[in-house]
N, CA, C and O atoms as a printed pandas DataFrame, in Angstrom:
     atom_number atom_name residue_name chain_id  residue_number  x_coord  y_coord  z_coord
0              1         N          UNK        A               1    0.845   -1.188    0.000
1              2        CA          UNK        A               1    0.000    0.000    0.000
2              3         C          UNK        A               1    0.883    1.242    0.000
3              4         O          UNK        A               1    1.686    1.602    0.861
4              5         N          UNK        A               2    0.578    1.782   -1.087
5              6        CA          UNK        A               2    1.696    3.190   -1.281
6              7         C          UNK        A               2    0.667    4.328    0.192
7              8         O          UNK        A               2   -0.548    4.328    0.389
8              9         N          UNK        A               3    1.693    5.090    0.902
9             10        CA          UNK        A               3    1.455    6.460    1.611
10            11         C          UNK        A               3    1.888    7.728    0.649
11            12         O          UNK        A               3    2.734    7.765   -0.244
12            13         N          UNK        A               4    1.049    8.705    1.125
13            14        CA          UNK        A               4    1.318    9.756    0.586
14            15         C          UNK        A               4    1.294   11.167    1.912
15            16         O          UNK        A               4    0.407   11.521    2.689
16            17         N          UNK        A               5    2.383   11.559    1.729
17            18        CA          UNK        A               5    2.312   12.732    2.940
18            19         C          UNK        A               5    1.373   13.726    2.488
19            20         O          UNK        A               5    1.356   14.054    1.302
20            21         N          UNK        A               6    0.442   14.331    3.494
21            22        CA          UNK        A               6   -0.725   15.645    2.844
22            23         C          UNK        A               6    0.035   16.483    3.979
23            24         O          UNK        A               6   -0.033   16.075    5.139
24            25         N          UNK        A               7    0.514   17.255    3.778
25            26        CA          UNK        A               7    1.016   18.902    4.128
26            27         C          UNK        A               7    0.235   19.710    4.972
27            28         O          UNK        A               7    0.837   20.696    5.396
28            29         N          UNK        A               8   -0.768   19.597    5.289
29            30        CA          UNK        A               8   -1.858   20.527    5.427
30            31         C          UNK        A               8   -2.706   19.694    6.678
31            32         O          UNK        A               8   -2.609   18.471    6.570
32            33         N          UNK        A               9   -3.431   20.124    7.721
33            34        CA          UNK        A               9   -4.115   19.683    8.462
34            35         C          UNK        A               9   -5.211   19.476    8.167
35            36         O          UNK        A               9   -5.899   18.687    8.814
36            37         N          UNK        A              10   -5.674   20.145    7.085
37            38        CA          UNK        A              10   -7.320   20.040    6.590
38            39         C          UNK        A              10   -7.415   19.685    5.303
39            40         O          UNK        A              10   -6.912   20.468    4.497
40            41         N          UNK        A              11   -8.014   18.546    4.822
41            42        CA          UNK        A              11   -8.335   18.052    3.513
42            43         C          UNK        A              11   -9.559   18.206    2.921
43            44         O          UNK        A              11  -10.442   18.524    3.717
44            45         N          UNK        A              12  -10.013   18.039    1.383
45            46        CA          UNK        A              12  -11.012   18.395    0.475
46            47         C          UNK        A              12  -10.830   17.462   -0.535
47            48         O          UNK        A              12   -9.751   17.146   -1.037
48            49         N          UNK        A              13  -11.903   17.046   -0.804
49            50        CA          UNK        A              13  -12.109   15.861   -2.029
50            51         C          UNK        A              13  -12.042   17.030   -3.562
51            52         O          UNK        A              13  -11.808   18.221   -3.355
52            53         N          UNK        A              14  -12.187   16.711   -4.483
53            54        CA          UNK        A              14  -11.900   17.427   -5.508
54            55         C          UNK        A              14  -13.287   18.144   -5.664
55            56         O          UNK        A              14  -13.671   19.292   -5.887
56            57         N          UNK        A              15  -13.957   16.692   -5.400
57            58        CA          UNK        A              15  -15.874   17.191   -6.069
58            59         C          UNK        A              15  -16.424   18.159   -4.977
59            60         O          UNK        A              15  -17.308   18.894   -5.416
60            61         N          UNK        A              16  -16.115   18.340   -3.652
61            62        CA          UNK        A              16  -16.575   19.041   -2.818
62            63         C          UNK        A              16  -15.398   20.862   -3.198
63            64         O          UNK        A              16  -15.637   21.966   -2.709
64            65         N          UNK        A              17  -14.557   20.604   -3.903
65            66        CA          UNK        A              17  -14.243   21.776   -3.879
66            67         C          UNK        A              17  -14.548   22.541   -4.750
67            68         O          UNK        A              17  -14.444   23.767   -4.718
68            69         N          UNK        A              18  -15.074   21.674   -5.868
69            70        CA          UNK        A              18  -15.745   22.037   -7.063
70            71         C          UNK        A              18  -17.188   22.979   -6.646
71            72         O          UNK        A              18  -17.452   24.155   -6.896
72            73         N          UNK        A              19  -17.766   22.199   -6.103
73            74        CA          UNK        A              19  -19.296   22.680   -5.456
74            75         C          UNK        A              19  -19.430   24.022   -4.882
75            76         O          UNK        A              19  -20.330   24.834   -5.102
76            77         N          UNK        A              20  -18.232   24.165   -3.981
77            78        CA          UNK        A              20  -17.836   25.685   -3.250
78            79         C          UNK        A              20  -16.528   26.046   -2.637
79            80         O          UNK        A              20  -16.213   26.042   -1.447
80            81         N          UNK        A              21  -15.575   26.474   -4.077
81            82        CA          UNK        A              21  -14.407   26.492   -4.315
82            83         C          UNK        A              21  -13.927   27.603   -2.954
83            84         O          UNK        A              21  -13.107   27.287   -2.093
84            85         N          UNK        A              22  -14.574   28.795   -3.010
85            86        CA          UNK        A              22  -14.122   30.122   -2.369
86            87         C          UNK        A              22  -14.264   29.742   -0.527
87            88         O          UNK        A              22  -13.547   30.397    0.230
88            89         N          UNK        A              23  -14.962   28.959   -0.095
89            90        CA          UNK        A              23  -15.294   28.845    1.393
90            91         C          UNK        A              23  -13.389   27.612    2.347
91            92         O          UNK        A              23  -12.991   27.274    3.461
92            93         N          UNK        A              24  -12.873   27.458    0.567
93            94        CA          UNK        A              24  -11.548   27.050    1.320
94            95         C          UNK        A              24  -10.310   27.852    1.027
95            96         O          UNK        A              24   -9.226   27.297    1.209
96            97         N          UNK        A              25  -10.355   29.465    0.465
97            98        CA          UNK        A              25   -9.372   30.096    0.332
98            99         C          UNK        A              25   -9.460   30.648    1.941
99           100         O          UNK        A              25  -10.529   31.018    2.427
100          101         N          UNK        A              26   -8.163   30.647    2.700
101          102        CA          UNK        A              26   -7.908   30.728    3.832
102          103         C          UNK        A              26   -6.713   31.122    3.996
103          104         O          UNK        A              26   -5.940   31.386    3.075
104          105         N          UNK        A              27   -6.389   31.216    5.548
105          106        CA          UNK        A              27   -5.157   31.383    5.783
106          107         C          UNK        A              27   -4.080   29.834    6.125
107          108         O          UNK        A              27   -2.901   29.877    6.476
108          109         N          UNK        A              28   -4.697   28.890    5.954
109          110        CA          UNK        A              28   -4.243   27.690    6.010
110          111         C          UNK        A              28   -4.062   26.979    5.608
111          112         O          UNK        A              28   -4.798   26.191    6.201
112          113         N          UNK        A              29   -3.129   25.961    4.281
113          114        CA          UNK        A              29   -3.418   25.490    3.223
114          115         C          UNK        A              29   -4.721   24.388    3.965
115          116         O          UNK        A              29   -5.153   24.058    5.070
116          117         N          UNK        A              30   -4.985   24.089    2.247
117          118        CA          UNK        A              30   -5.787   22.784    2.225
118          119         C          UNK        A              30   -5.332   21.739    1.492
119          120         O          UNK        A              30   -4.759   22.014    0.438
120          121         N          UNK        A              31   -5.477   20.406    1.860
121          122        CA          UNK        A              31   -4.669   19.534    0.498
122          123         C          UNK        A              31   -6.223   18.809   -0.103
123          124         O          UNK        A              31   -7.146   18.433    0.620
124          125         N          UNK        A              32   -6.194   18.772   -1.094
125          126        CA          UNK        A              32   -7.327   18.816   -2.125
126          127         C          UNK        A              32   -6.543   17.148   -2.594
127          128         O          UNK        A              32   -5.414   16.863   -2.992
128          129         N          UNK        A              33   -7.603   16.436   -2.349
129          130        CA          UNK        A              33   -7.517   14.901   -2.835
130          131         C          UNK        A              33   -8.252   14.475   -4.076
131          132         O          UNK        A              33   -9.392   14.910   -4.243
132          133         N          UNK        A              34   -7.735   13.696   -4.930
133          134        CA          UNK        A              34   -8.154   12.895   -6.001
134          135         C          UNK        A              34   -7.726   11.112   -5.658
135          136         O          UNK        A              34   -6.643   10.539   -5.539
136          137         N          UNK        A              35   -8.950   10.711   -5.593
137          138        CA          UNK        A              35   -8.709    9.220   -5.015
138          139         C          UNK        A              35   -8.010    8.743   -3.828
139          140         O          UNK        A              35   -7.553    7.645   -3.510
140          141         N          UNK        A              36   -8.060    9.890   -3.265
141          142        CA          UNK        A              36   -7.461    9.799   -1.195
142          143         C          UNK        A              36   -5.880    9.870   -1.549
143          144         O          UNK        A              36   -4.915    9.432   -0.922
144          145         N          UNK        A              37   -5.943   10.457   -2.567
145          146        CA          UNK        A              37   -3.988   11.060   -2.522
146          147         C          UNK        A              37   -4.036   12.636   -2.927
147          148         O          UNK        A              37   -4.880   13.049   -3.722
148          149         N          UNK        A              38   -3.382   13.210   -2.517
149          150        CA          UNK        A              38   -3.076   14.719   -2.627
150          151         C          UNK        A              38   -2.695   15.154   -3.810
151          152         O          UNK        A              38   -1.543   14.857   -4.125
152          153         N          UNK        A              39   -3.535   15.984   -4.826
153          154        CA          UNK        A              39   -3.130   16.167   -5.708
154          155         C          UNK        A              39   -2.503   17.494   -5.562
155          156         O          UNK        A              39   -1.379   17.441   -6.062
156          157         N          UNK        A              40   -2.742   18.563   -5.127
157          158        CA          UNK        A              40   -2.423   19.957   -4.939
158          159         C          UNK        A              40   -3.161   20.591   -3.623
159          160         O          UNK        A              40   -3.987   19.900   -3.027
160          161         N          UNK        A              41   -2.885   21.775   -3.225
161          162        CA          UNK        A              41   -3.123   22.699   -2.168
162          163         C          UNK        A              41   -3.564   23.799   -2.659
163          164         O          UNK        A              41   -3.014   24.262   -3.658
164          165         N          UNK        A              42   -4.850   24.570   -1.950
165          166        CA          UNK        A              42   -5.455   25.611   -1.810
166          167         C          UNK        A              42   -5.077   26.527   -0.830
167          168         O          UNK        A              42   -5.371   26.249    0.333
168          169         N          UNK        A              43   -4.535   27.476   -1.049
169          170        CA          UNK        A              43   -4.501   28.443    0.346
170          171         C          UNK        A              43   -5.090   29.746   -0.632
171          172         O          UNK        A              43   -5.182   30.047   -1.822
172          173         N          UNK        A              44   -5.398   30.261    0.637
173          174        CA          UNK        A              44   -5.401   32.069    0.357
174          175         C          UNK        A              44   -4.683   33.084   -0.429
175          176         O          UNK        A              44   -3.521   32.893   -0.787
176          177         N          UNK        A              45   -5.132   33.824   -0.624
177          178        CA          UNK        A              45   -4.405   35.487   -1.499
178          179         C          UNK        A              45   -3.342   35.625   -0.645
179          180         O          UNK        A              45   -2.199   35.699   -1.095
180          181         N          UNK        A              46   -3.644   35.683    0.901
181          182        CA          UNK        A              46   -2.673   36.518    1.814
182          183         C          UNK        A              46   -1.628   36.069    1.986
183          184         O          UNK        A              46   -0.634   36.787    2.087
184          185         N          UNK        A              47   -1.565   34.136    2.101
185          186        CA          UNK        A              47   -0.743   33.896    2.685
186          187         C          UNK        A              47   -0.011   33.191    1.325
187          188         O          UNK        A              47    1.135   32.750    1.410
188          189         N          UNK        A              48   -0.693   33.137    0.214
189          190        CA          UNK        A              48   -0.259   32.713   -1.129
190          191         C          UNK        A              48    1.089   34.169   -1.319
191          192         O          UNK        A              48    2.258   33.854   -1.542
192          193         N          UNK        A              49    0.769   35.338   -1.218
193          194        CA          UNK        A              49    1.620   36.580   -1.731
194          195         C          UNK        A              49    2.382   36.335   -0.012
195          196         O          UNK        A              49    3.521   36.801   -0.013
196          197         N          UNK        A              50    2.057   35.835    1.120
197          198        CA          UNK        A              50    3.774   35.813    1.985
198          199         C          UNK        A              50    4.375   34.976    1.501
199          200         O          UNK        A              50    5.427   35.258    0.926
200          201         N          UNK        A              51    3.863   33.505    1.576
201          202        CA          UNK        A              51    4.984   32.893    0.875
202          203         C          UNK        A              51    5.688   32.949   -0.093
203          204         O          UNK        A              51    6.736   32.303   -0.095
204          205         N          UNK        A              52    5.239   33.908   -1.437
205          206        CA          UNK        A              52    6.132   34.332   -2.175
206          207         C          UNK        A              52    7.333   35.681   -1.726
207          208         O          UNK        A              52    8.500   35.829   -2.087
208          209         N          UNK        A              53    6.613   36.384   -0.958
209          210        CA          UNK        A              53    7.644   37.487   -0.080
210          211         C          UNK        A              53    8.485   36.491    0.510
211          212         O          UNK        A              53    9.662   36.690    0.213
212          213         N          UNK        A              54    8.284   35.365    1.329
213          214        CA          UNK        A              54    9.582   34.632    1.388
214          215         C          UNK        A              54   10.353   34.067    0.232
215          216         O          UNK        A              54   11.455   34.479   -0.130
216          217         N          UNK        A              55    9.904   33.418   -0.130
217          218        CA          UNK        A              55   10.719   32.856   -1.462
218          219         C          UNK        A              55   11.665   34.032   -1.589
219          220         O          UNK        A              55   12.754   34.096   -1.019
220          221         N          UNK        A              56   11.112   35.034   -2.455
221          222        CA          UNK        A              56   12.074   36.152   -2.844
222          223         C          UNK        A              56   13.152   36.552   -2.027
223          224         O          UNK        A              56   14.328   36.510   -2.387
224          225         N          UNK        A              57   12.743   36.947   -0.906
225          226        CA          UNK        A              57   14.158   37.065    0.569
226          227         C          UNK        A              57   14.982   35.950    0.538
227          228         O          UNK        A              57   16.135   35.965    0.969
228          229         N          UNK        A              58   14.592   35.251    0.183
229          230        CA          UNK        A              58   15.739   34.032    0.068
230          231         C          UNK        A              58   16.368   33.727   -1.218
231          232         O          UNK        A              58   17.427   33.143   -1.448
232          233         N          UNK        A              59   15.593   34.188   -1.926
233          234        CA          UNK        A              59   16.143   34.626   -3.395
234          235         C          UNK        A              59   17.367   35.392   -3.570
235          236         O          UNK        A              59   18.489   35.201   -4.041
236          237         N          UNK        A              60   16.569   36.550   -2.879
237          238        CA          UNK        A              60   17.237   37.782   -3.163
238          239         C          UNK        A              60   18.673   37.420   -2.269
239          240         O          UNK        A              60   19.735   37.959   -2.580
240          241         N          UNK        A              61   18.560   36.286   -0.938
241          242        CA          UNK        A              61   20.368   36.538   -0.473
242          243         C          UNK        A              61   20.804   35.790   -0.909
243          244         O          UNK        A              61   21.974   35.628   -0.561
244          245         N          UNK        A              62   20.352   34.989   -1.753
245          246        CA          UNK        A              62   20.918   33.686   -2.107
246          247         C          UNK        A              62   22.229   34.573   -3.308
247          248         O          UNK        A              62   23.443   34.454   -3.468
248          249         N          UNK        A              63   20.865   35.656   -4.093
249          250        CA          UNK        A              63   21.560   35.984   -5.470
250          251         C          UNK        A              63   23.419   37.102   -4.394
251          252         O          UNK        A              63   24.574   37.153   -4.815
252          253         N          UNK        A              64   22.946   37.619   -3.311
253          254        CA          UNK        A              64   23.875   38.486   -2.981
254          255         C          UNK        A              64   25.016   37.991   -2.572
255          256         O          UNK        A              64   26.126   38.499   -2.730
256          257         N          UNK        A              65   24.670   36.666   -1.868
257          258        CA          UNK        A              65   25.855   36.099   -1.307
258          259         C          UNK        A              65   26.739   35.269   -2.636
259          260         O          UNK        A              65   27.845   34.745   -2.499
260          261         N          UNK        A              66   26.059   35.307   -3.715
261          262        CA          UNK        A              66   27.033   34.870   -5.101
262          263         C          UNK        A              66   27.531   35.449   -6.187
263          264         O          UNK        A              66   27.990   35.038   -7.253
264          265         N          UNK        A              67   27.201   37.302   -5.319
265          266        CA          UNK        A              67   27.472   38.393   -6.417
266          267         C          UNK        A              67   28.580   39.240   -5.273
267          268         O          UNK        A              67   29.179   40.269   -5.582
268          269         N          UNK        A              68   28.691   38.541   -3.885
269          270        CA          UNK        A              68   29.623   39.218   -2.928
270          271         C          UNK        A              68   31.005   38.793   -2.959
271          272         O          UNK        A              68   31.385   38.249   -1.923
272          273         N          UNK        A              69   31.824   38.903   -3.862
273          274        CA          UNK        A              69   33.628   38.520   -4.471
274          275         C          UNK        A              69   34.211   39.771   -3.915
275          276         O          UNK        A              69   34.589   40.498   -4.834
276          277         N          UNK        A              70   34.390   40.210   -2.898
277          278        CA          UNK        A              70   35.397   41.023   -2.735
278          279         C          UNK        A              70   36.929   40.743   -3.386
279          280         O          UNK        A              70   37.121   39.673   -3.963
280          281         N          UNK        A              71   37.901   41.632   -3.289
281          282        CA          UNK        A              71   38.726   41.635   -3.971
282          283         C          UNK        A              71   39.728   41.743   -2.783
283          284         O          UNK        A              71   39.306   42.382   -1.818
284          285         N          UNK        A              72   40.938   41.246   -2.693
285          286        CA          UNK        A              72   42.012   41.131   -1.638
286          287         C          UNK        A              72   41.880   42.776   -1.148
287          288         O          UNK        A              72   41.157   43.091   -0.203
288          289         N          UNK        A              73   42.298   43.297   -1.555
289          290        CA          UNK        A              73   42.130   44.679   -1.007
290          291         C          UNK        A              73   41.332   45.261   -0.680
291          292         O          UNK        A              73   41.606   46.206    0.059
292          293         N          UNK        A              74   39.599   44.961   -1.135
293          294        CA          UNK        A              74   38.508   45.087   -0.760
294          295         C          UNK        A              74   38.329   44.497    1.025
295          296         O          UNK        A              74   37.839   45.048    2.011
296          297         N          UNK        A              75   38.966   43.174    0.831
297          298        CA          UNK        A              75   38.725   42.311    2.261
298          299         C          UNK        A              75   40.419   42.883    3.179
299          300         O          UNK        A              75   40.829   42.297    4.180
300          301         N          UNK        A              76   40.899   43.679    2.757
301          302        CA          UNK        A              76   42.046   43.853    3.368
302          303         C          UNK        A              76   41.022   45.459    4.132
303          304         O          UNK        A              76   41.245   45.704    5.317
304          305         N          UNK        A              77   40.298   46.117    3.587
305          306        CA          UNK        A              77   39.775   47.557    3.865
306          307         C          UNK        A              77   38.540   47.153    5.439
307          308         O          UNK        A              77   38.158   47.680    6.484
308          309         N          UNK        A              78   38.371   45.972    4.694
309          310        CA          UNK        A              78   36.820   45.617    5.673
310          311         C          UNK        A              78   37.513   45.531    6.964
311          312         O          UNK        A              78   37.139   46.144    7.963
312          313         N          UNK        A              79   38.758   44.584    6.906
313          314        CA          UNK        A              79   38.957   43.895    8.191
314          315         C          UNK        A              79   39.726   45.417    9.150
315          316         O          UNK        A              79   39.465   45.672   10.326
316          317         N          UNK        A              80   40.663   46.219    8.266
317          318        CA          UNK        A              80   41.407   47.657    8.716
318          319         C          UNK        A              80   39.897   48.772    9.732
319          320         O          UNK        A              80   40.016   49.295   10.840
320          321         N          UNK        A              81   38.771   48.784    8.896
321          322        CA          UNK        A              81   37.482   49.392    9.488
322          323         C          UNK        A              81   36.899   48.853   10.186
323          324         O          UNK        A              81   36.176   49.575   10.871
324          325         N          UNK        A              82   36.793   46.932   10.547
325          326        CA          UNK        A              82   36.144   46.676   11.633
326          327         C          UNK        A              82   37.667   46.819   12.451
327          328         O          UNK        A              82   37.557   47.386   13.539
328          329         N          UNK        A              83   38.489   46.567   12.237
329          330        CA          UNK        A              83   39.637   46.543   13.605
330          331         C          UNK        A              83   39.458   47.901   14.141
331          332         O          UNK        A              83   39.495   47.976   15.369
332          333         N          UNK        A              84   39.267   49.017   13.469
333          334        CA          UNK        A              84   39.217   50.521   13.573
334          335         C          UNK        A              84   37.873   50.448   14.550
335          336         O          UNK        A              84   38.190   50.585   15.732
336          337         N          UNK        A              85   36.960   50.331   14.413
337          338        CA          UNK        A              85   35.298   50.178   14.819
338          339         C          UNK        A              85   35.640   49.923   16.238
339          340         O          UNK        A              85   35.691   50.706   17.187
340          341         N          UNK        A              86   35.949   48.166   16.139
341          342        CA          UNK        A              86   36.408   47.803   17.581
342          343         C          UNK        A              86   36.817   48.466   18.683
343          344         O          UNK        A              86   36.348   48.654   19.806
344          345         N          UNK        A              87   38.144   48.889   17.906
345          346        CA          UNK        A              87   38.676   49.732   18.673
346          347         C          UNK        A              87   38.573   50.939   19.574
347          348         O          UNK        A              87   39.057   50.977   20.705
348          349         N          UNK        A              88   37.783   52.112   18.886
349          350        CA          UNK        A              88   36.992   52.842   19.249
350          351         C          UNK        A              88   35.954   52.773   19.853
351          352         O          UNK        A              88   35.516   53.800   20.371
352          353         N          UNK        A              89   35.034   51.175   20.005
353          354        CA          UNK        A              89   34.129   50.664   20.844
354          355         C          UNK        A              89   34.276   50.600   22.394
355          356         O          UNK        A              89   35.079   50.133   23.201
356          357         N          UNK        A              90   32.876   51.434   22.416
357          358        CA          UNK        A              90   33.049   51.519   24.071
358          359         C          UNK        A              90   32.321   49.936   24.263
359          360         O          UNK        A              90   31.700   49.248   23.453
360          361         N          UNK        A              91   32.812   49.617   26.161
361          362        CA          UNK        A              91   32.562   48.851   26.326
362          363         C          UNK        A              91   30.635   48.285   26.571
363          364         O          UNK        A              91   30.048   47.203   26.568
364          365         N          UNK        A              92   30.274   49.610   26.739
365          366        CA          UNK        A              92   28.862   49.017   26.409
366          367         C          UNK        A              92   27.988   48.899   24.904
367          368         O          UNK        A              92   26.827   48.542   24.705
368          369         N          UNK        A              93   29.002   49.331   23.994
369          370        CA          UNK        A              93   28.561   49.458   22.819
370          371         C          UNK        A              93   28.669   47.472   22.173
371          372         O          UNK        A              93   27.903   46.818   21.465
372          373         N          UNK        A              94   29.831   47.160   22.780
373          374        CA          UNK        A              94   29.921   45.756   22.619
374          375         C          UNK        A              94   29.221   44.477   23.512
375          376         O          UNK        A              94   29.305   43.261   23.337
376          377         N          UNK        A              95   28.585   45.174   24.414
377          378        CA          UNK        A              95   27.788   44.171   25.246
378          379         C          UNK        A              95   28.484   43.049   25.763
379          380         O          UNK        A              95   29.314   43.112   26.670
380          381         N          UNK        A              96   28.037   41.753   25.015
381          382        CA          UNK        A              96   29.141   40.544   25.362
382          383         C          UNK        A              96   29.694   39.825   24.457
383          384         O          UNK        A              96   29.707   38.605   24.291
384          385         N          UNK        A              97   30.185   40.736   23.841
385          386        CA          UNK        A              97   31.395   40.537   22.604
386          387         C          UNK        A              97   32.507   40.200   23.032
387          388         O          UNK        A              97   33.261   41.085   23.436
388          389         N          UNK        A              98   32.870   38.982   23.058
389          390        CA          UNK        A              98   34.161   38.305   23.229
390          391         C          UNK        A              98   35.201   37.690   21.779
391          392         O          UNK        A              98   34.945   37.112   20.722
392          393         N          UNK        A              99   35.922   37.985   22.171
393          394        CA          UNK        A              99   37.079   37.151   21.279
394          395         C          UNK        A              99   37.032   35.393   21.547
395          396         O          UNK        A              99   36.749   34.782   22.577
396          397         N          UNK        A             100   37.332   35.003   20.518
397          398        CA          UNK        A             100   37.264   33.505   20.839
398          399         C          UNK        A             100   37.579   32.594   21.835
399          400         O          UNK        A             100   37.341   31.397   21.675
């Protein structure tokens, strides 16, 4: 007997979603069954457009952290301005900032 994982705490047969599609757009998915296996999920406008606001944030550092190549002298400037930073750091500005 094959299992199938459903995602979602609340399920819908296909023909019942057919009947009254709009009473399961929510904030919670739904997993929508064809023959007691999950064919796809229904959620909401709201939480359909966050999860794409996530996607993208993770997009978006994914793309930064593979467009961030500093250049020896670039990473020679960073480390001269945080040693500089430090330095000038008062001790409550560092809280419990320890060295290794």
């Amino acid at each position: 007997m094959e299992t199938h994982a459903i995602l979602a705490e609340k399920s819908v047969s296909i023909s019942a979603l057919r009947n009254n599609p709009a009473q399961y757009f929510g904030d919670q998915p739904i997993a929508v069954l064809s023959h007691n296996k999950p064919a796809g999920y229904v959620i909401g406008a709201e939480l359909f457009e966050e999860m794409m606001k996530l996607i993208g944030d993770k997009e978006e550092a994914r793309t930064f952290r593979s467009r961030f190549r500093p250049s020896g002298a670039e990473l020679a400037k960073y480390c001269e301005n945080s040693a500089k930073a430090l330095a000038e750091a008062r001790t409550e500005d560092l809280g419990e900032f320890t060295k290794w």
